[in-house]
C-alpha positions in Angstrom: 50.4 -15.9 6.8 52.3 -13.0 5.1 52.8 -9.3 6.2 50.9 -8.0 3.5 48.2 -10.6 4.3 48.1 -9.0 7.5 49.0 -5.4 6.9 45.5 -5.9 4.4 43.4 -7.3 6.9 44.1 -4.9 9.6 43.6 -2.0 7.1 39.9 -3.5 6.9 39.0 -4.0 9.9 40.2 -0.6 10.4 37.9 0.7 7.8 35.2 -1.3 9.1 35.1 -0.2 12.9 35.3 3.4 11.1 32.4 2.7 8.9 30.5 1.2 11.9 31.4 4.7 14.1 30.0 6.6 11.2 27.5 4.8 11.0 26.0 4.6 14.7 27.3 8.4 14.8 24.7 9.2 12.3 22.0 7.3 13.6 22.0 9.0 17.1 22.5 12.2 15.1 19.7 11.8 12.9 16.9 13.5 11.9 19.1 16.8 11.4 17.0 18.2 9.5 13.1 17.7 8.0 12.6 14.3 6.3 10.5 13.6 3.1 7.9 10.9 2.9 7.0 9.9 -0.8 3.9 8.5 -1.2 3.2 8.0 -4.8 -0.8 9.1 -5.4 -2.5 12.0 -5.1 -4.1 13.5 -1.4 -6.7 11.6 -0.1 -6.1 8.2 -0.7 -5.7 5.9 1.5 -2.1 5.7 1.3 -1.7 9.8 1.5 -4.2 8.6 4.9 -2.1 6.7 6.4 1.2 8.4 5.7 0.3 11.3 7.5 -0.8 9.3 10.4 3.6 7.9 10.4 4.5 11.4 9.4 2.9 12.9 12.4 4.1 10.2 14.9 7.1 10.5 13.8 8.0 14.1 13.8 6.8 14.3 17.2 9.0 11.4 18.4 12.1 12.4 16.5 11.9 16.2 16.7 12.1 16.9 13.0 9.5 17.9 10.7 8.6 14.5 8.5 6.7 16.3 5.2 4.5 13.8 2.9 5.2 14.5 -0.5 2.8 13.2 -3.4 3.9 12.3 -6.3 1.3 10.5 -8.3 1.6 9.1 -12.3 2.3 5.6 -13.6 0.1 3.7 -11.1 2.3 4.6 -8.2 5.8 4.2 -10.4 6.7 7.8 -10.3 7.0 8.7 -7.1 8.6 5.2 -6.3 11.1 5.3 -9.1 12.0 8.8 -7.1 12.3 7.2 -4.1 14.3 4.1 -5.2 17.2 7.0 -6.5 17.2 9.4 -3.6 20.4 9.3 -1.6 20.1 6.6 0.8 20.5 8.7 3.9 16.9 8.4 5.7 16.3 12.3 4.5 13.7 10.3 1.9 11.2 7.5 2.7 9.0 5.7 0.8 5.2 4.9 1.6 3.6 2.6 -1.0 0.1 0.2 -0.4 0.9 -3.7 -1.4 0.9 -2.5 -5.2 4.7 -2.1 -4.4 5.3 -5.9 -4.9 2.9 -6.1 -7.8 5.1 -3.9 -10.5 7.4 -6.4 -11.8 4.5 -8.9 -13.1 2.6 -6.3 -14.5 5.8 -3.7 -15.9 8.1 -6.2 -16.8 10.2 -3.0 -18.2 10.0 -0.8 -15.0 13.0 0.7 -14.0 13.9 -0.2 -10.5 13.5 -3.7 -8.4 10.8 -3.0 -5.4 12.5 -5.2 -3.2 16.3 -5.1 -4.3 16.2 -1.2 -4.3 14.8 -0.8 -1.0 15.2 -1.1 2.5 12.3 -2.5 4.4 11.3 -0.6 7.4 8.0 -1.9 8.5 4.4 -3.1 7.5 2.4 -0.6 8.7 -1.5 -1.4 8.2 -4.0 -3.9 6.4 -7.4 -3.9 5.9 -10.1 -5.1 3.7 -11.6 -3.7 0.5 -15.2 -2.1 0.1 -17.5 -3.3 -2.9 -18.9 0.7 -3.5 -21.7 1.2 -6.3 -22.9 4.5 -7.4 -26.7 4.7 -5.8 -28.4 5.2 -9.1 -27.6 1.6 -10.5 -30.3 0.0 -9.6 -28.3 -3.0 -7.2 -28.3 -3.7 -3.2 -26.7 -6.7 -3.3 -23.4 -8.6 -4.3 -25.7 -10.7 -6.5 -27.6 -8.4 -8.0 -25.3 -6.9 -9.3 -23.5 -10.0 -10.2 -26.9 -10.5 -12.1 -26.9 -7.6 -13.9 -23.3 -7.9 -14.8 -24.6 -11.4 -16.9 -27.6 -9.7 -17.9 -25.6 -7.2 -19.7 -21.9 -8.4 -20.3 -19.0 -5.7 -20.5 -21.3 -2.7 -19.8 -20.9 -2.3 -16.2 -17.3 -0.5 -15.5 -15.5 -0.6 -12.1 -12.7 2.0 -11.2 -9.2 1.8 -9.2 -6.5 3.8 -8.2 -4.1 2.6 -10.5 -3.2 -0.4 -12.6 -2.2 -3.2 -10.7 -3.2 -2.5 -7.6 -5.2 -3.7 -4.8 -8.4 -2.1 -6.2 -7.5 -3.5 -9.5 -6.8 -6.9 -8.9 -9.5 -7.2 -6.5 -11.7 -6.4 -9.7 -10.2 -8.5 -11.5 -10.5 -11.6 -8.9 -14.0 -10.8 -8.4 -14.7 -10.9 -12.4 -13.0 -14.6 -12.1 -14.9 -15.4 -9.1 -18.3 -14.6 -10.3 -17.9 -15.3 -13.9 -18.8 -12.0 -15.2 -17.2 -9.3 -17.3 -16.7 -5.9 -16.5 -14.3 -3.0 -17.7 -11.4 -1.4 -15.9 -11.1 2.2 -15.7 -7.8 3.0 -14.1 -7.1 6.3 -12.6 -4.3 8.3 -10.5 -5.8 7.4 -7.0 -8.4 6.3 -4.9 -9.5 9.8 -4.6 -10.1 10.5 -8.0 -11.6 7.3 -8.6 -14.0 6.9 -5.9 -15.5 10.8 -7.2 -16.1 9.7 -10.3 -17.9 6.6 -8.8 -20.2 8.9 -7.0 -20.7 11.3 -9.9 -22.0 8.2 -12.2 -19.2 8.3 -14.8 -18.1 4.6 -13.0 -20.5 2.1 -12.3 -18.3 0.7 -9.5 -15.1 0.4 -7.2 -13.4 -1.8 -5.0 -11.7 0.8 -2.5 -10.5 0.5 1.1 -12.7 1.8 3.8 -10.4 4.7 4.6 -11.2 6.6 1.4 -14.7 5.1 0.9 -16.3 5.4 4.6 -16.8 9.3 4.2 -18.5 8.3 0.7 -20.3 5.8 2.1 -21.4 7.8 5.2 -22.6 10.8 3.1 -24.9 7.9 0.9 -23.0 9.0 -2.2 -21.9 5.8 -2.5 -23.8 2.5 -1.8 -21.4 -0.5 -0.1 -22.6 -3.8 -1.1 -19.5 -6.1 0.8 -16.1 -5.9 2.3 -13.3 -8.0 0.2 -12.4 -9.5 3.6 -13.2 -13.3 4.4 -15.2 -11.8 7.7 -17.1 -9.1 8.0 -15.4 -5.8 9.1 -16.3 -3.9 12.6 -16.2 -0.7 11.4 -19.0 -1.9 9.0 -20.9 -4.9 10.6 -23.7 -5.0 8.7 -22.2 -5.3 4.9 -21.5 -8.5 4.9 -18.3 -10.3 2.5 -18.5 -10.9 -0.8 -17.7 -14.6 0.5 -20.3 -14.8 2.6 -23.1 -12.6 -0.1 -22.5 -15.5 -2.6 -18.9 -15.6 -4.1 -17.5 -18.2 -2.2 -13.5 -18.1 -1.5 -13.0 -14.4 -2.1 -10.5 -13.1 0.7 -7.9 -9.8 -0.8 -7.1 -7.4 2.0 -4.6 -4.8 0.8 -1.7 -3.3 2.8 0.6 -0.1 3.9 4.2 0.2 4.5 7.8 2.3 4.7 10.5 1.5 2.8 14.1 3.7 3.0 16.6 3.6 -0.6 18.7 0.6 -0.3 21.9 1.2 1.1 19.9 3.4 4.3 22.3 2.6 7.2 20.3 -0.1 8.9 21.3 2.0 12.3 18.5 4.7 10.8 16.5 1.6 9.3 16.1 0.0 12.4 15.3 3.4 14.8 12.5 4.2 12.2 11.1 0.8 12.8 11.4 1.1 16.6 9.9 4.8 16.1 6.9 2.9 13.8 6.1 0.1 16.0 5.7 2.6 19.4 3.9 4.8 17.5 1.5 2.4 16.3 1.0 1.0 19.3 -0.6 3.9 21.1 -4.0 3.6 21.5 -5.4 6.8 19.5 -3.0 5.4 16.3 -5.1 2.0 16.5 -8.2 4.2 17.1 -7.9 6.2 14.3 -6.6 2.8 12.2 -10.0 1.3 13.0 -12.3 3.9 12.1 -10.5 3.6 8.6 -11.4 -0.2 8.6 -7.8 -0.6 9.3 -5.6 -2.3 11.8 -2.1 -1.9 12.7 0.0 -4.5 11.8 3.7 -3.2 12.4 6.6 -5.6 12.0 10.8 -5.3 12.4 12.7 -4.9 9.1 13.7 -8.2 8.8 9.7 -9.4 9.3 8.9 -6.7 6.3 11.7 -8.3 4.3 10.1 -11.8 4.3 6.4 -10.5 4.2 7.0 -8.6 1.0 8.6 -11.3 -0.7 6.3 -13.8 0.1 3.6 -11.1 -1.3 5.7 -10.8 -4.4 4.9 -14.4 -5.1 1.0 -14.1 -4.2 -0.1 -11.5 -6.0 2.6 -12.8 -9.3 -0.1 -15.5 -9.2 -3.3 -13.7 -8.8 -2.4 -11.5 -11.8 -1.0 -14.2 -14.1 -4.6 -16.4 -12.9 -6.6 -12.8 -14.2 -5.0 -13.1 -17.1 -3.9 -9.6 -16.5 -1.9 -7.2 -19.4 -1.0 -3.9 -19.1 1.2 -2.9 -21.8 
C-alpha cells in the first residue's frame, strides 16, 4: 500500500469524522430559528388540516415556531417543486397527501422526482374517502345514484382537489367499478371543491372526512358511503361503497413529511422521533379521529418503502382508468 494511498485515505476519513461532527453539531443545534412547512393547496383542506396539527406539535416540542405555508397551483406541483429546491437544511418541509407518489404517471414532464428529491420523514395519517352529493340531486344511495348516472350518461360531474389525486382517482375507480360515466372537474383544493359541491355547481365529490364532516354536519352536503372497505367510526351509519353495491372498492388516501434530499438524516431522523411522540398523545389521535383519520406514523426508512410501494399502486390504478392529463 503506497504513501499516497494512505496519505488519501486518511485525508477522508478526516473529512468524514468532520462532516459527521457537523453534522450531529447541527442536529442538536437545530431549530435555530422558525421552520416552514409547505403544504401545496389552499387552507382548509385536509392536508392544510393536518399540517397544522405537525406544525403545532412540533413547535411546542422543538421550541421554534414551525409556520405552514400554502402554496397551491398545478394539482399540488407548485408548492412541491418549491419544496424539492429549497436548501436542504430542515428550515423547509414538505407536507403532501398520497398525490405525492402519483405525479410521475400522470406528468410524465414534471420537474422533480417525488421520491429521488426528497427525504422521507414519516407517514403521518390515512383515512378513508366520503362519497358527498349536493342535497338537491335527487339520490340517497350509492345505487341510486349509480342509476341515475346510467339513466343519463356524462351529465352528472364529480369534483376533486386536484388532478391525480386521491379524490380523483377515487372517481375515476368508482366510474370503472360501477360502469358509469361521469365528468371530472378539477380544482385547487378540497376546499374549493367541496363549496362548489354544496353550492350545486358540482353534482358530486369524493373528499376525506376532515374537510367534508363540517359539510356533512351542517346538511349541505349529503354522504352516501365512505371509500373504505369497512365502514368508518366517525360515521357508522354510511355504509362503504363495497358494502352499498360496488363490490371490491377499497382507496383510503394518506398524509406525510418529507425534508429536500440531502437533509442531514441527524435532523431527518429527530423530526421523525418529534412526529411519532407527537402523534402518539392521546388528544393528536383524538383530534385524528374526529377527522375520520388515524395516525399511522412510521421511521424514515418505513416511509421510504411505503411510498415506493405506493408509487407502483397507484401507477396501476391510473393506467387501469385509463387516465390522461395533458
Amino acid at each position: 500500500m503506497s504513501k499516497k494511498f494512505i496519505g488519501t485515505l486518511q485525508r477522508l476519513m478526516v473529512a468524514s469524522a468532520i462532516a459527521l461532527t457537523s453534522h450531529m453539531a447541527l442536529a442538536q443545534s437545530y431549530p435555530q430559528k422558525s421552520v416552514r412547512v409547505v403544504v401545496p393547496y389552499p387552507p382548509g383542506g385536509p392536508t392544510d388540516i393536518v399540517a397544522r396539527i405537525v406544525t403545532q406539535k412540533l413547535s411546542e416540542s422543538l421550541g421554534q415556531t414551525f409556520v405552514v405555508e400554502n402554496k397551491p397551483g398545478a394539482t399540488g406541483m407548485i408548492g412541491t417543486d418549491g419544496a424539492a429546491r429549497a436548501h436542504p437544511d430542515g428550515y423547509t418541509l414538505l407536507i403532501n397527501a398520497s398525490v405525492q407518489v402519483v405525479y410521475p404517471s400522470l406528468f410524465p414532464k414534471i420537474t422533480f422526482d417525488p421520491i429521488q428529491d426528497f427525504a422521507p420523514v414519516s407517514l403521518l395519517a390515512s383515512g378513508p374517502l366520503a362519497l358527498v352529493v349536493n342535497p338537491a340531486l335527487p339520490v340517497n344511495s350509492v345505487q341510486e345514484l349509480i342509476a341515475l348516472a346510467k339513466k343519463e350518461p356524462g351529465r352528472l360531474s364529480f369534483g376533486s382537489s386536484g388532478n391525480g389525486g386521491a379524490t380523483h382517482l377515487s372517481g375515476e375507480a368508482f366510474k370503472l367499478a360501477a360502469g358509469i360515466d361521469m365528468q371530472h372537474v378539477a380544482y385547487k383544493g378540497s376546499a374549493p371543491a367541496l363549496n362548489d359541491v354544496a353550492g350545486g355547481h358540482v353534482h358530486l365529490m369524493f373528499d376525506s372526512l376532515a374537510s367534508s364532516g363540517p359539510f356533512i354536519q351542517a346538511g349541505k352536503l349529503r354522504a352516501l358511503a365512505v371509500t373504505s372497505a369497512a365502514r368508518s367510526p366517525v360515521m357508522p351509519d354510511i355504509p362503504s361503497v363495497a358494502e352499498a353495491g360496488v363490490a371490491g372498492y377499497d382507496i383510503s388516501t394518506w398524509y406525510g413529511l418529507w425534508a429536500p434530499a440531502g437533509t442531514p438524516v441527524e435532523i431527518v431522523k429527530l423530526l421523525s422521533d418529534e412526529v411519532i411522540k407527537a402523534f402518539d398523545q392521546p388528544d393528536v389521535r383524538e383530534r385524528l379521529t374526529t377527522l375520520g383519520l388515524h395516525a399511522t406514523t412510521s421511521t424514515p426508512q418505513e416511509f421510504d418503502q411505503f411510498t415506493r410501494d405506493e408509487q407502483k399502486k397507484w401507477s396501476a390504478v391510473v393506467e387501469r382508468a385509463g387516465v390522461k392529463i395533458e
